[in-house]
N, C-alpha and C positions, 0 to 999 in steps of 0.2 A: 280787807275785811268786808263782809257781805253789809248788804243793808241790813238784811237781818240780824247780823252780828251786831251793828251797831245798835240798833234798836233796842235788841236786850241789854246792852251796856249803857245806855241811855235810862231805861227805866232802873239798871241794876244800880246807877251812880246819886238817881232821885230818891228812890227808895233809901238808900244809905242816909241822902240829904235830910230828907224828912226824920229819918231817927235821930241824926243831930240836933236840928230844930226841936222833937220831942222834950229832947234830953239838956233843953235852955241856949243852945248856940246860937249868936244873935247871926253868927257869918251868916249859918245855915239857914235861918231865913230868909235875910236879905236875899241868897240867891234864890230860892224860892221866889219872892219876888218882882226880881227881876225877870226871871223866865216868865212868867204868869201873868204880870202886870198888863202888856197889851194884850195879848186875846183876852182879858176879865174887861179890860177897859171897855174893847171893839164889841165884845158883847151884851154888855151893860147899855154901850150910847147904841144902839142899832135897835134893844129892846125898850128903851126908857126915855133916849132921847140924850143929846149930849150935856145939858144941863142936870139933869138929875142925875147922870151915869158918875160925874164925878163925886155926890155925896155918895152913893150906892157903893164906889170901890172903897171911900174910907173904911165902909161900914162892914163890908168884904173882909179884909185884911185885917181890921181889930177883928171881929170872927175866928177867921182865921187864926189870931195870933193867940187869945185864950183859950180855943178850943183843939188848938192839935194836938193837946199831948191824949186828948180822947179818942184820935184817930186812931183804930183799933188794928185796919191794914192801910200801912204806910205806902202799897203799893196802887190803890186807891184814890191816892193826893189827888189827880185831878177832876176826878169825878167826885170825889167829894170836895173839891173847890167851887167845883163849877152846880153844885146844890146849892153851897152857901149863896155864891153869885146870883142862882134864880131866885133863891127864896127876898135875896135883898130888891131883886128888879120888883118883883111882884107887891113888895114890901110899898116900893116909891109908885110902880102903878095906884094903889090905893089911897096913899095917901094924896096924890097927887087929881087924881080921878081921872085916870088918863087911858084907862082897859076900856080898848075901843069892844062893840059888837066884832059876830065872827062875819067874816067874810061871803055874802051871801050868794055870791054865785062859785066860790069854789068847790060846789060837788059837781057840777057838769061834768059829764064825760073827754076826756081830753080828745082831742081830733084828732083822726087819721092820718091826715096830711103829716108828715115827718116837719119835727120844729126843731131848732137847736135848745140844743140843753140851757136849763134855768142856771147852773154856775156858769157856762160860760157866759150867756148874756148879762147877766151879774157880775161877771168881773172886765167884761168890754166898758161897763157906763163906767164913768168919771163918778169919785166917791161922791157928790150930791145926788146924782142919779141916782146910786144904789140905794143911799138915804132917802131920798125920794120912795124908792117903790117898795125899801122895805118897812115905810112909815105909814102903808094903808093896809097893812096887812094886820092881822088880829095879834095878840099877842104867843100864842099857842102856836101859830104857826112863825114868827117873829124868832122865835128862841131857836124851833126845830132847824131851818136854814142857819140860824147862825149854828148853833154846836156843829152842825155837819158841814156844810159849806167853808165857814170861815175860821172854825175852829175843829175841823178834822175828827172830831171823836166818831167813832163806830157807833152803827144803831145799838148797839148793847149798853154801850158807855151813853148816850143820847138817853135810852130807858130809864138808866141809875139814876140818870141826874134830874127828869123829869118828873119817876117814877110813874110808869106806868108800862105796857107790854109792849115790848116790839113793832107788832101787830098793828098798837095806836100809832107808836114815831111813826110807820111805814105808812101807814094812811094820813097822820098829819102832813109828811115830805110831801105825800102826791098831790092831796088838793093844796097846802101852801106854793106848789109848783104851777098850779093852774091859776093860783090867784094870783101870784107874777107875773105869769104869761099876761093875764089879762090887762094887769099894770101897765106892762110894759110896754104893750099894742097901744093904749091911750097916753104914751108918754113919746111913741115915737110912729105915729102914723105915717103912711106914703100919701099922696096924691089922691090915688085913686083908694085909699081906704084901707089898704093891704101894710106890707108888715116891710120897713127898711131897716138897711147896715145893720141887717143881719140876726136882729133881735126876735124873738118868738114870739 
């Protein structure tokens, strides 16, 4: 069976899942979240902080658990999960007062000089690292690396969940990409001022 095969049989088996759960099957949800639970979790604490991340998933999954029978395409479930999830991060940002300013040098033009890519230097640090550099970033760009990065979704499915135009994800990626680089450089300097093990 292709990747592709499996793929569709993957969403064709969630899709079914979700009808269950619609339809009061408590299995059907628990599997639900079980599959979901850590990337909502990973992206919760990376956007709010591991402290707040944990009230933010209760709040998630009660969500979740009153409102699916209103999900209208079941094939949708994680993008409309992962609404829920921003709306609750944004939710504990304010209450918390924790929505930093935006990042004010990530419009700079990226440099010339060839840099290695922002996931992999992001997935070479050790998780306080990543936490580290993705704790000075705005929040806006905070989410965008997480959906694509650490939770895979397509700029399209990234738009759904943030609502707004491709256009904006594809311009938040670049400069949230410049604003790690720049982290990353002040997290892991050489000698002479220049850039080591590999990081941009």
């Amino acid at each position: 069976m292709t990747a592709k095969e499996l793929g569709s049989r993957e969403r064709l088996l969630e899709h079914l899942t979700v009808l269950r759960c619609q339809a009061g099957d408590a299995d059907a949800f628990a599997r639900l979240y079980r599959k979901y639970r850590g990337g909502v979790r990973a992206y919760l604490s990376r956007f709010v902080g591991p402290d707040a991340a944990e009230d933010a998933l209760q709040e998630v999954w009660v969500t979740v658990y009153r409102r699916i029978a209103q999900l209208t395409d079941p094939g949708r479930f994680r993008v409309w999960l992962f609404r829920i999830a921003r709306s609750r991060a944004f939710d504990a940002l304010r209450r918390e007062k924790r929505r930093q300013a935006l990042w004010h040098a990530a419009a700079r033009e990226a440099s010339e000089v060839e840099k290695p890519d922002v996931e992999t230097a992001l997935w070479d640090l050790p998780d306080r690292g990543v936490e580290t550099a993705m704790a000075h970033l705005s929040p806006e760009h905070r989410e965008v690396l997480q959906l694509r990065f650490f939770q895979d979704l397509e700029y399209a499915e990234i738009a759904a969940v943030v609502g707004c135009p491709i256009g904006t994800i594809r311009s938040r990626l670049y400069h949230a990409k410049a604003a790690v680089r720049e982290v990353l450089t002040r997290m892991n300097p050489s000698p002479q001022g220049g850039r080591q093990g590999g990081v941009p």
